[in-house]
Structure formats: C-alpha cells, structure tokens
C-alpha positions as CSV (number, residue, x, y, z in Angstrom):
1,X,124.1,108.3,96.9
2,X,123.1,105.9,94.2
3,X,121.9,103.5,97.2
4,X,119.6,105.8,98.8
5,X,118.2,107.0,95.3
6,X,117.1,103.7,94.7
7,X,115.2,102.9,97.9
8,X,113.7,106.5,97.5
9,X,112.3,104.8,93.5
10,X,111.2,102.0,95.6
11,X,109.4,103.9,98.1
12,X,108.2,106.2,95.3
13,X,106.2,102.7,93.6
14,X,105.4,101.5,96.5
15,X,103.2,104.3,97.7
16,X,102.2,105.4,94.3
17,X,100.8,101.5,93.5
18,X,99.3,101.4,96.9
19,X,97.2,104.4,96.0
20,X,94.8,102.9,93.7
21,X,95.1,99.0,95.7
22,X,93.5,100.8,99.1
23,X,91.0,102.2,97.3
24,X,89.5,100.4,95.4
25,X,90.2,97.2,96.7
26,X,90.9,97.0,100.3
27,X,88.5,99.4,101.5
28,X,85.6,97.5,99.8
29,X,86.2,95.4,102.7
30,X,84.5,98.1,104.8
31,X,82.8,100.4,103.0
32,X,79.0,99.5,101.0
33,X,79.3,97.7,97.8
34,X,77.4,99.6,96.0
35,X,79.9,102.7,95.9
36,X,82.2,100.6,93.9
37,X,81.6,100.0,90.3
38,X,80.5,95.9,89.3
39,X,83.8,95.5,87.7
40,X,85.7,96.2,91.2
41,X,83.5,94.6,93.2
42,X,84.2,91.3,90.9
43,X,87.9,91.7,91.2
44,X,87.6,91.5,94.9
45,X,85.6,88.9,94.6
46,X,88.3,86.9,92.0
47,X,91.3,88.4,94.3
48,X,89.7,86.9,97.7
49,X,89.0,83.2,96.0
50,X,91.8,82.8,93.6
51,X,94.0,83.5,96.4
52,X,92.4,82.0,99.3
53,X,92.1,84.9,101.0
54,X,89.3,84.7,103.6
55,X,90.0,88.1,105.6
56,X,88.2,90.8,102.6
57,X,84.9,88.4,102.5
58,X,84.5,87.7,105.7
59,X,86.5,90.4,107.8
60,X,87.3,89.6,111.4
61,X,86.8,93.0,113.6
62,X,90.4,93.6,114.1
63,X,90.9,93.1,110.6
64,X,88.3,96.1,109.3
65,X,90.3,98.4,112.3
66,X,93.2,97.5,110.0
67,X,91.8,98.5,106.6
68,X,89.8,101.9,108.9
69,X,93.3,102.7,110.1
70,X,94.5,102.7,106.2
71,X,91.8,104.5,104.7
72,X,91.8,106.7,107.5
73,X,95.4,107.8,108.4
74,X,97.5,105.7,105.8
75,X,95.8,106.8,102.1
76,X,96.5,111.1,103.0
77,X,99.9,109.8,103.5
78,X,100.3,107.9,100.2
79,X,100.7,110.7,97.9
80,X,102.8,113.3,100.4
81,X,105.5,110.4,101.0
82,X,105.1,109.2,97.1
83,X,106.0,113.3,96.6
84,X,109.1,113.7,98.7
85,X,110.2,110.1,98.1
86,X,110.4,111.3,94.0
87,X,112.1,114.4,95.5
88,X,114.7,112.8,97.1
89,X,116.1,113.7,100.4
90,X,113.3,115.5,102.0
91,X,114.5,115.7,105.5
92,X,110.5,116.4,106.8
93,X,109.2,113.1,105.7
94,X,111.7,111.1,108.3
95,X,109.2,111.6,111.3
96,X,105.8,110.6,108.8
97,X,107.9,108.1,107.6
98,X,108.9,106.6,111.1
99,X,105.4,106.9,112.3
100,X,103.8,104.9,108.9
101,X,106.4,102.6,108.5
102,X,106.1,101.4,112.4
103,X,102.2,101.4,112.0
104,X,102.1,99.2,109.2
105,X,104.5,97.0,110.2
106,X,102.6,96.5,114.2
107,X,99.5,96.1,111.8
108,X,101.2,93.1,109.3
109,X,102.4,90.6,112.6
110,X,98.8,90.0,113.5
111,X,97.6,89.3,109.7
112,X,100.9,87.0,108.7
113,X,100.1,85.4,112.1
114,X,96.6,85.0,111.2
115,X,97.2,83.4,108.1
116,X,99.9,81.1,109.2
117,X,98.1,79.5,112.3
118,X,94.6,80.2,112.1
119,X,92.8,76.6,111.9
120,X,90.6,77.4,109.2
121,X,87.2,75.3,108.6
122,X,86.6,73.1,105.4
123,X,83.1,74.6,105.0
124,X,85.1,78.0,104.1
125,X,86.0,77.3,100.6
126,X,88.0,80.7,100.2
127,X,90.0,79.8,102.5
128,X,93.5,78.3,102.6
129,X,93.8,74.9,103.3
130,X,97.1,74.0,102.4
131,X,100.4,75.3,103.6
132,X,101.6,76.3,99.6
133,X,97.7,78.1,100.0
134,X,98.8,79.8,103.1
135,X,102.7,80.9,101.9
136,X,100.8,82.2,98.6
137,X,98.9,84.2,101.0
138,X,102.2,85.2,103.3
139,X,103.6,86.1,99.8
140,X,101.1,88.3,98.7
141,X,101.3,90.3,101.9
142,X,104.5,90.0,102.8
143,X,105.8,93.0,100.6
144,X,103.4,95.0,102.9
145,X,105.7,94.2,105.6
146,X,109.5,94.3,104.0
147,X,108.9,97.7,102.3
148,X,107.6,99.6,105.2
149,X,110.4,97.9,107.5
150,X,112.8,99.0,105.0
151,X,111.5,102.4,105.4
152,X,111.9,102.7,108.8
153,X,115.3,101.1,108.7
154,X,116.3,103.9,105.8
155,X,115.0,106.7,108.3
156,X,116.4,105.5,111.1
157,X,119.9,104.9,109.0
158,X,120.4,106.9,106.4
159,X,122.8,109.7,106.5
160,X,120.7,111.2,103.9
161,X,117.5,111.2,106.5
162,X,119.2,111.2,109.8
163,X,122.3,113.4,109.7
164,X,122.4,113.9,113.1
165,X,123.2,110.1,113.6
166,X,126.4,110.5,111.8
167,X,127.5,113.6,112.6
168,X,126.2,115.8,109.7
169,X,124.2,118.6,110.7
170,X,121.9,120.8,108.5
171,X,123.0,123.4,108.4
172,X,122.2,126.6,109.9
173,X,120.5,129.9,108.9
174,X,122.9,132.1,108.5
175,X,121.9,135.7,110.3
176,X,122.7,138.7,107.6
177,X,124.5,141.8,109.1
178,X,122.6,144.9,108.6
C-alpha cells in the first residue's frame, strides 16, 4: 500500500505543477501575447533560448494542436486527477486516467522525435544544434512522457485501480430487507 501511496504523491505534483506550467507558459504558444503579463511573456522568451527550444517561438501546426489539445481537454483535468490522486484510491479516476495518460503519451513521440531528428537550420539560433542541446531538450520533456506512462501502467496494474484484474471486486450494494 505504501507503493501505490507514493505514485498517487507523484501523480498528485505532477498535475498540481502542471497547472500553473500550461497556463501560463505553454499556452502563450497559442494564445495573444498581450493576455500575459511582461514578466511571463519574458520567461518564455528566456525558457525557449536558454534551452534551445525552437517549438514555443516558432510553433509548427501540429505542435499548436498539441498545446490546443492541453489547454483544451488536458488543464479541466489537472485539478480533478490532482484531487482524487491526494485522495487516494478513487476507483472513478482509472478511465480519465487511462484516457490522459494515453493522450499525452501519443502526443510526446512526435515532439521527442522532432527534437531528436529534426535537421535544424544555423540561421535559427534558438535552436539546438548540438546533440548535449538536443538531450537537454529530450530531458526537459521527457518527464512529460514517463509520468503519464507511469500512470497508465498504475491504472492498468494496480490492484488498488483495477480490482477486477486481480480478482478483487468492489463490492456490492447490499439490498436492506424491509
């Protein structure tokens, strides 16, 4: 039980940490500059350089559908799963949970791809241009991948979220006698 406990702290951070990181830093990637205060905007702007990350200044399309998808469907599901993950063992949050986790996961391939073997030009100077500039990169995303795969691993696993799968039922309403 202390196992599952801690994944569910983990989940708990992750979700609660990715709150604040989707909105007001990845969705400046989509939405006017001017709704984000200057100081925001500039730690986009230090995030993307210092890190040589050219996908927030200069978005491809299938990136923005990325960061729509998030603050679309993933951001109402933030503080629900952030909820019943500090709970512990809410049995409702395995299908959310299954659905997210798989989602984000699809979504991270193509990015970690992107980074990895996209030939970047030398006239982008945010860009990477190195492979320890690239695995920085990979780094920085890669939690983004592991957590939500851990997720759906715990779901799909987990005595505590899949009883079914090992034999444990919920159990029943009992009917009273009148």
């Amino acid at each position: 039980m202390k196992g599952i406990r801690l994944l569910e702290t983990i989940f708990v951070f992750y979700f609660t940490s990715h709150i604040p990181i989707t909105l007001f830093i990845d969705l400046q990637t989509v939405l006017p500059g001017y709704l984000y205060p200057q100081a925001l905007r500039d730690l986009f702007q230090w995030y993307a350089k210092e890190f040589k990350d050219p996908m927030p200044l200069q978005p491809p399309e299938w990136f923005q559908s990325f960061i729509v998808c998030e603050g679309l469907l993933q951001i109402p599901f933030f503080p629900i799963a952030a909820y019943a993950f500090y709970k512990g063992s809410c049995h409702w949050i395995r299908t959310p949970a299954i659905i997210y986790s798989t989602h984000v996961a699809t979504t991270l391939i193509p990015i970690l791809s992107h980074i990895i073997f996209h030939q970047y030009t030398i006239e982008s100077p945010w860009a990477p241009q190195t492979w320890q500039e690239r695995w920085t990169l990979v780094a920085i995303y890669a939690p983004y991948l592991f957590v939500p795969v851990l997720l759906l691993f715990t779901m799909l696993l987990s005595s505590t979220y899949n009883p079914t799968k090992f034999g444990n039922t919920l159990p029943n309403k009992v009917k009273k006698k009148n």
